[in-house]
N, C-alpha and C positions, 0 to 999 in steps of 0.2 A: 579513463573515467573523467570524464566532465566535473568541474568545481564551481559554481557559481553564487557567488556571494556567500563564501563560504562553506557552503555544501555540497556533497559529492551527488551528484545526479547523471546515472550512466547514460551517454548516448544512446543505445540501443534500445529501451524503456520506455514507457508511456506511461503518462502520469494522470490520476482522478482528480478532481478540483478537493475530495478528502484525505488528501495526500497515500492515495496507495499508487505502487506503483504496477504492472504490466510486463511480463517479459511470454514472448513467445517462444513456444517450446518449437522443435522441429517434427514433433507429431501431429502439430495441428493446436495442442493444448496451452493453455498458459497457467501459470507460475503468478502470481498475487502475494504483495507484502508493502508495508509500510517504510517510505524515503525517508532520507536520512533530516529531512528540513523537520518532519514528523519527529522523530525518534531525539535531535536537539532540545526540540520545544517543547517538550510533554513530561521530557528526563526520564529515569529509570521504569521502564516499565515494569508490573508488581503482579499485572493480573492478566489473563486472556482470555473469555469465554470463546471459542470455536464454533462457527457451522459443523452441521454434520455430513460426512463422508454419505453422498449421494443427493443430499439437497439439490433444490433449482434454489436459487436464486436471482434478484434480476436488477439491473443494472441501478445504482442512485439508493437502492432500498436498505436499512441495516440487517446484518446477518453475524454480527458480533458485539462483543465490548472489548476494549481496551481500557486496563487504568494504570496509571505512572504515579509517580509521586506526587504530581501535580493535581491531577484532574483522573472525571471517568470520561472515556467520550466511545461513540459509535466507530466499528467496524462497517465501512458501507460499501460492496460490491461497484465495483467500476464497473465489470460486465456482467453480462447474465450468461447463466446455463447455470451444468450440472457440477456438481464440490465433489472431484475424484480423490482428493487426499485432502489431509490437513496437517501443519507440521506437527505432533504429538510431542516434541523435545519443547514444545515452550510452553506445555503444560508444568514443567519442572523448571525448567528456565527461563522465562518470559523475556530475560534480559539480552537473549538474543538478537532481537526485535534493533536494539543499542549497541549489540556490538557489532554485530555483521548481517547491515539489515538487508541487505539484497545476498545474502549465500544463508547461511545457517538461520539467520531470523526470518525466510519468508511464512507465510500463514499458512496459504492453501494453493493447490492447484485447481483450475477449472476447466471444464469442455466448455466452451463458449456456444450457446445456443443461435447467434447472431454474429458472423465475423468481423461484418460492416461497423458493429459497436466503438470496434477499437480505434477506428475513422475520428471519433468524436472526444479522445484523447488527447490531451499535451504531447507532441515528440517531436523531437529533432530541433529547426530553429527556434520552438516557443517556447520551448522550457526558461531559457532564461529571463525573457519577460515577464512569464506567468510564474515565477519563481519570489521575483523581484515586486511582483504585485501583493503576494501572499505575504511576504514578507514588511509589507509596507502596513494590510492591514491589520499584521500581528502587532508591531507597534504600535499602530491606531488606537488599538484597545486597550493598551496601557495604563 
């Protein structure tokens, strides 16, 4: 796993500019959940509203809530298609999201309506710049 400035950001993943991350399944589907630079910043998360199991969704749009200690903020769909599951354990435990945000805390899995979508994703060499920009304008707002 990848660490950069602090944070684990796996290699294989693609990242949203709303820090969710990406992982493709070998069916064709992918796996949707929020990165660890998220899960630092926000702190404990308390709450999770869920899309529903069959929804479309499309890509940039909200289709959740998160709330942490800190704030409430949007769930927002990196890609579009249809929501084949959703994780039901962070109905009870939200705080998984914080402890093992890419195994046990991801959100939902999707059929991606558009495969090209994921083209338009953070992966591989950008992640650490686009890491290090986010980073920069969290400070910012300080």
């Amino acid at each position: 796993m990848a660490v950069y400035h602090g944070y684990d950001m796996p290699d294989e993943l693609y990242y949203h500019g709303e820090h969710a991350w990406v992982r493709k399944e070998d069916d064709g589907n992918v796996t949707i959940g929020m990165n660890d630079f998220y899960q630092k910043t926000a702190g404990d998360t308390t709450y999770i509203d869920l899309p529903f199991e069959g929804d479309d969704v499309e890509a940039g749009e909200t289709c959740g809530k998160i709330q942490s200690a800190k704030w409430v903020g949007k769930f927002v769909a990196p890609l579009s298609g249809e929501v084949l599951e959703v994780n039901e354990d962070l109905e009870d435990d939200p705080t998984l999201i914080n402890t093992d945000p890419y195994g046990e805390g991801w959100i939902m899995k999707l059929e991606p309506s558009d495969e090209d979508e994921i083209d338009g994703l953070v992966h591989g060499g950008d992640v650490e710049s686009w890491l290090k920009q986010e980073i920069d304008d969290a400070e910012a707002k300080k």
